[in-house]
C-alpha positions as CSV (number, residue, x, y, z in Angstrom):
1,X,-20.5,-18.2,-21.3
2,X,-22.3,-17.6,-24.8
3,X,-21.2,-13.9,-24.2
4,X,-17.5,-14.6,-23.7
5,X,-17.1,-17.0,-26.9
6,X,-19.2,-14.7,-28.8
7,X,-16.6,-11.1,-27.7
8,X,-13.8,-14.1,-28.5
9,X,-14.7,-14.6,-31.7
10,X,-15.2,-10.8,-32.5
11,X,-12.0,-10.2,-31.0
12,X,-10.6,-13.0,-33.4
13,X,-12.5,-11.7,-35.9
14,X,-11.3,-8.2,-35.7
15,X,-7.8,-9.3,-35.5
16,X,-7.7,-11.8,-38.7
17,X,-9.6,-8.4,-40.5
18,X,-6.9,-5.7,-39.2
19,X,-3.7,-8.1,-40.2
20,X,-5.6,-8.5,-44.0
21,X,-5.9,-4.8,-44.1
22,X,-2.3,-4.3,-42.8
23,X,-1.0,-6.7,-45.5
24,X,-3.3,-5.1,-48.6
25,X,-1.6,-1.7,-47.2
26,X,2.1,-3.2,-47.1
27,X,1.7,-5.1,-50.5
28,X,0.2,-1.7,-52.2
29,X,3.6,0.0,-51.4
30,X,5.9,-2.4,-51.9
31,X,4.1,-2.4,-55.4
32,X,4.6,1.6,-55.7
33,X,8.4,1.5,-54.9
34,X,8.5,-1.8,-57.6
35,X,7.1,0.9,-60.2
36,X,9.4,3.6,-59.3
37,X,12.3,1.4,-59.3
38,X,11.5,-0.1,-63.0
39,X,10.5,3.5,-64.6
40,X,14.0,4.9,-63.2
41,X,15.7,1.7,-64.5
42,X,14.3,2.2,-67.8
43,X,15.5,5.8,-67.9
44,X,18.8,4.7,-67.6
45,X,19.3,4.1,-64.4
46,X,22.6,4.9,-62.9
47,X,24.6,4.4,-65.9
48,X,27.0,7.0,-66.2
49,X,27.3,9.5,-69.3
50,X,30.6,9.9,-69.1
51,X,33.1,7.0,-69.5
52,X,34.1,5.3,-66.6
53,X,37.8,5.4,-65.2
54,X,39.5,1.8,-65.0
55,X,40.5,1.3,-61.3
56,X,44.2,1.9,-60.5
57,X,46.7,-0.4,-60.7
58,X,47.9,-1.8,-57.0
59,X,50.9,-1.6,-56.8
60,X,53.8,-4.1,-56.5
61,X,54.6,-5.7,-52.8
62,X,58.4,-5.2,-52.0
63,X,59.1,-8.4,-50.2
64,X,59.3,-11.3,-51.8
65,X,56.0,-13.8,-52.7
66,X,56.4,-17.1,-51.8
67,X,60.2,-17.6,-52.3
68,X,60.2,-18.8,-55.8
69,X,60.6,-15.5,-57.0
70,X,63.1,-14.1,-54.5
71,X,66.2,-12.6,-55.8
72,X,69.5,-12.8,-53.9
């Protein structure tokens, strides 16, 4: 019985240890994108270097809105 509690604890033991080192691995990259994200933000980014177009205009329905402005 001492055996079995003792394996269950290493088994617990080893889990708790892989999920840490998992976690250290995940935070580390998450970090390294972070970085690469903020040094191309503070190169500018993806602002343009040419001006940017206004959007077209949309044009006009043909039926009338809501009735007040219907012509007859």
């Amino acid at each position: 019985m001492t055996n079995k509690m003792l394996l269950s604890v290493a088994g617990l033991a080893a889990f708790v240890s892989y999920c840490f080192h998992r976690g250290q691995f995940a935070r580390a990259a998450k970090a390294e994108v972070k970085e690469d994200l903020r040094r191309w933000e503070d190169e500018g980014g993806n602002v343009p270097q040419v001006a940017t177009p206004s959007p077209a205009p949309v044009p006009q329905s043909s039926y009338p809105g809501n009735g007040s402005d219907a012509r007859h």
